[in-house]
N, C-alpha and C positions, 0 to 999 in steps of 0.2 A: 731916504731909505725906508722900506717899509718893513713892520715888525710882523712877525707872527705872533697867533694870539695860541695862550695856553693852552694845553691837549689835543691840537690837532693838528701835530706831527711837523717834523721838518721842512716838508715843503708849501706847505700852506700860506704862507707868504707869497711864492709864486702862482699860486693855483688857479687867480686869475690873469696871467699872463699869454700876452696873443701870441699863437702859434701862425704860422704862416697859415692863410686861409682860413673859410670857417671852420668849424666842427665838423666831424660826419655827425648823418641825418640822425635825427634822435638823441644827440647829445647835446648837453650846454654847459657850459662856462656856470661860475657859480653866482656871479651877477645875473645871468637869463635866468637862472633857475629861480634867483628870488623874484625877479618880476615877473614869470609866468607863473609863481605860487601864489603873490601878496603875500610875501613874509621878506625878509632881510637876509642881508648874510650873517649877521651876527649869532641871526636865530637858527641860522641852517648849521650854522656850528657850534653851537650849543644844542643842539638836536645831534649832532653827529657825537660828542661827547657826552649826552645821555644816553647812548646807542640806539636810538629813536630811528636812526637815518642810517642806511649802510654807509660804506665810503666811497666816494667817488673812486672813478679806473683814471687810472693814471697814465697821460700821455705828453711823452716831452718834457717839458716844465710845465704844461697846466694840469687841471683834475678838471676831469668830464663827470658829469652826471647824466643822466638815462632818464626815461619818460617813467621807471621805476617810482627811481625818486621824488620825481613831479607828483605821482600817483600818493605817495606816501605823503608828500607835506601834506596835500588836501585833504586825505583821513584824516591828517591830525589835528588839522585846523577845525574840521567836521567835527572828530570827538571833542576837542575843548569849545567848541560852538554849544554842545551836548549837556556839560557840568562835568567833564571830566575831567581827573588828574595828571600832570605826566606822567605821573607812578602807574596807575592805573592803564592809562594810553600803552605805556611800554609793557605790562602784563597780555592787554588785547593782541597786542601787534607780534607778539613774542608765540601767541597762538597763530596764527598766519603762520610765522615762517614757521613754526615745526608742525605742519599739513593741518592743524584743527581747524581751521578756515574759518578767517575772519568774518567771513557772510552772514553764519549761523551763531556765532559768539556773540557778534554786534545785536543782531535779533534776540537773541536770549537777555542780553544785559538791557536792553531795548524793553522786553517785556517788563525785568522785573524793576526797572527804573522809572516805570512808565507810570500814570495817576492810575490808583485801585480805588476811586472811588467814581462816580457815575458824575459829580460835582463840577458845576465851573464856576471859577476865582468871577467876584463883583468889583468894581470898585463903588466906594462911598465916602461920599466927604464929610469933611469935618463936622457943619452943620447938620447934613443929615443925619450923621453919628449921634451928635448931643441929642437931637431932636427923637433918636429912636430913645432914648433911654433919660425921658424924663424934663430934657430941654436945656439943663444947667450945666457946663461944661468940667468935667472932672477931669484934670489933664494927670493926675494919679493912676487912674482910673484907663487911661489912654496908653501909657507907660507898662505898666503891666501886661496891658492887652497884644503890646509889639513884645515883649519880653514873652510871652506865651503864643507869640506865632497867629495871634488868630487877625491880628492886625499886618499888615506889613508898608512903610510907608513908599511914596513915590518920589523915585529922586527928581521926575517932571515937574511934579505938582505936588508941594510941599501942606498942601490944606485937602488931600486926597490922601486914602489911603487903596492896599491891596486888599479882598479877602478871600482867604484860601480857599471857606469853607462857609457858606451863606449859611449855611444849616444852625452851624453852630454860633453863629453869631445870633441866628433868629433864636433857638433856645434861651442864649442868654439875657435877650430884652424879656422873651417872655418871664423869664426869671424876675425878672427885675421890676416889670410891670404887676408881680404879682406879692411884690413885696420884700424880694430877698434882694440883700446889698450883694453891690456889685465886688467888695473885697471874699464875701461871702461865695459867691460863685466862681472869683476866680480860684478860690483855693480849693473849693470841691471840682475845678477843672483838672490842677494839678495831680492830686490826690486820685481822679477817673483813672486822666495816663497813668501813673504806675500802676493801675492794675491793669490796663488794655495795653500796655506795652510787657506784662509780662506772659499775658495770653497772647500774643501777638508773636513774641516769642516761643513760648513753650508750641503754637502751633508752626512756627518753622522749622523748629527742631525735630518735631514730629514728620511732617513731609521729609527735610532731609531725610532722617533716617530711615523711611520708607518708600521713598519713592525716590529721589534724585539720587541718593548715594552712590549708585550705580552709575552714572552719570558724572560724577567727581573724583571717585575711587577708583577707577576702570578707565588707564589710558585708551584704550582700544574705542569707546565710547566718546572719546573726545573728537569725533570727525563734525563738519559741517551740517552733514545729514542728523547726528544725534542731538547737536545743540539746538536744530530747528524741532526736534523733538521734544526733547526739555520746553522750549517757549510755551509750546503748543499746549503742556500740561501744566506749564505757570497761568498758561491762560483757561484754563477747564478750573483748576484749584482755588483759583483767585476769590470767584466768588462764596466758595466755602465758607471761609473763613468768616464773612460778613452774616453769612445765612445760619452757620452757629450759633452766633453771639448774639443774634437776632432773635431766634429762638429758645435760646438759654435765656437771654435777658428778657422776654415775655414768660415766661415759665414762673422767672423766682420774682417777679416784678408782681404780676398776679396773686403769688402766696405768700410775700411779705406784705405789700398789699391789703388782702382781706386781715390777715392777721392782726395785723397794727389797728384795722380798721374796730372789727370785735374787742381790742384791746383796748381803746380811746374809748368805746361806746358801755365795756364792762361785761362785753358779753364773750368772755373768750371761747364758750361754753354753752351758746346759745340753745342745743337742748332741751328738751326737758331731763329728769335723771331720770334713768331706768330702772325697770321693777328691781326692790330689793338694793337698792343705792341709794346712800343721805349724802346730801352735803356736810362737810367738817369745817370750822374755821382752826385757821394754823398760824401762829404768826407768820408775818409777811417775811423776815430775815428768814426765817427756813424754809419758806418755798424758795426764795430766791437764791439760799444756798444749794438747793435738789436742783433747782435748773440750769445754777452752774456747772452745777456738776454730771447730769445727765441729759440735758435738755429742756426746753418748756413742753415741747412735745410729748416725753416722757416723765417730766414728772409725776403725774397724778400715780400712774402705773408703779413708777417706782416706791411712793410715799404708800401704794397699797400691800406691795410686797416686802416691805420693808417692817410694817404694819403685820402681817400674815408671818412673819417670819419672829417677830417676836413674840407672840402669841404663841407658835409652835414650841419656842424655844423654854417658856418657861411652863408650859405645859409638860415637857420631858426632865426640867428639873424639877418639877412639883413630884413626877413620877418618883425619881429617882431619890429625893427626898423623903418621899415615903415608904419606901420600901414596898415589898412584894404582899400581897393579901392573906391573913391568917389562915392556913390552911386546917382541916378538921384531920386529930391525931388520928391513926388509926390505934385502936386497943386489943383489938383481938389478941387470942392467945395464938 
């Protein structure tokens, strides 16, 4: 005797039983459906019970499926071939049936899943590894670097690794070649990401709110035609974001840069002073308290009108101290 298995109703036990004849054209049995999908029945009903799968049409004592649901296992299979979820999978597919078409959704999630950066993964071994960074093998040092993504290993080839990102790897030998430890650079990695993933952030919030919102907030905008839309401006946008941070980070790189530079060398100030300017010495604790407090930029400015302003101050109480100037009586009669 055979059992039906949980959530998929009372007759499911018989659902592969033969009917006289085959199916009509286009239909199957739920045994053909899993071997013209490559999936099982087990999976087809545990698909039917995450509402993944409509339900088969019921004929007699079996349950027929349709070239439908042939169609649908292979998207699913397709999107989890992809990195997808079944949560995720049943959100996509939930767009299909209520008309926003799956064509331009999959496109859309396609774009923004997709690599944004111009880079392709290397692989490198073990020996070449050590060998970039000095010769002596630090498996510390190796351990951290898979903890931080920039490693990934192979499950083929266990003395091989992935790397996402050559660039970054090449940075960090230079690093390393130039005399900064390798604990040293992993934690100034760390410490980068949080602030490039809150700019990273803060600029997607920004496009939402400007651009795509319309596109999320507006059922009418959820057709096929608009989500190939959307892509299209995920793929305009994309490079933005890189070409900012590219230029912002040339910008303050440049004037911290000279700065530090004039600062190390003692010349913050490299000038001559101009007419009618001396230099003052101040203790050092009080510039550094004026530059906390206003900037280094503005200190001198501030410590002049600060200067100017006391000067003023006790010029009015000298006034006011002395009172007004002996006036001449008049005597006349």
């Amino acid at each position: 005797m055979r059992h039906s298995e949980p959530g998929t109703g009372s007759g499911d036990g018989v659902e592969g039983a033969r009917t006289t004849g085959p199916p009509p054209r286009g239909t199957y049995r739920i045994e053909d459906l899993a071997h013209r999908s490559g999936t099982t029945v087990r999976t087809i009903r545990a698909y039917q019970d995450k509402d993944l799968l409509p339900r088969p049409r019921r004929q007699g004592r079996a349950n027929l499926y349709s070239d439908l649901h042939l169609a649908r296992l292979r998207q699913i299979a397709h999107l989890l071939d992809r990195g997808y979820t079944l949560a995720s999978i049943r959100e996509l597919l939930d767009a299909w049936d209520t008309g926003r078409g799956l064509g331009g959704v999959l496109g859309l999630a396609a774009e923004v899943a997709g690599p944004w950066t111009d880079e392709r993964p290397t692989r490198i071994t073990r020996a070449e590894l050590d060998a970039r960074f000095g010769g002596a093998p630090d498996d510390d040092a190796v351990t951290e670097a898979i903890e931080l993504g920039v490693l990934e290993p192979l499950v083929e080839d266990s003395d091989s690794f992935l790397v996402p990102s050559p660039q970054e790897l090449d940075v960090a030998a230079e690093l390393h070649s130039a005399g900064v430890p390798l604990p040293a650079i992993a934690g100034h990695l760390r410490e980068l990401r949080c602030d490039i993933e809150h700019i990273a952030a803060r600029f997607l919030e920004f496009t939402t709110e400007h651009v795509f919102a319309r596109y999320l907030d507006d059922p009418a905008r959820r057709t096929d035609a608009h989500a190939a839309e959307a892509a299209s401006l995920v793929r305009r946008l994309r490079p933005l974001a890189r070409q900012t941070v590219d230029a912002e980070l040339a910008r303050a790189m440049h004037a911290f840069a000279v700065r530090h530079l004039r600062s190390g060398l003692g010349a913050d100030d490299p000038s001559p002073p101009a007419e009618g300017r001396r230099s003052v010495e101040l203790p050092a604790e009080v510039i550094s308290a004026v530059e906390a407090l206003v900037g280094r930029d503005r200190a001198s400015a501030f410590i002049a009108l600060a200067a100017e302003r006391e000067l003023r101050a006790r010029a009015l109480d000298d006034m006011i101290t002395t009172g007004p100037p002996d006036e001449a009586v008049d005597q006349s009669p």
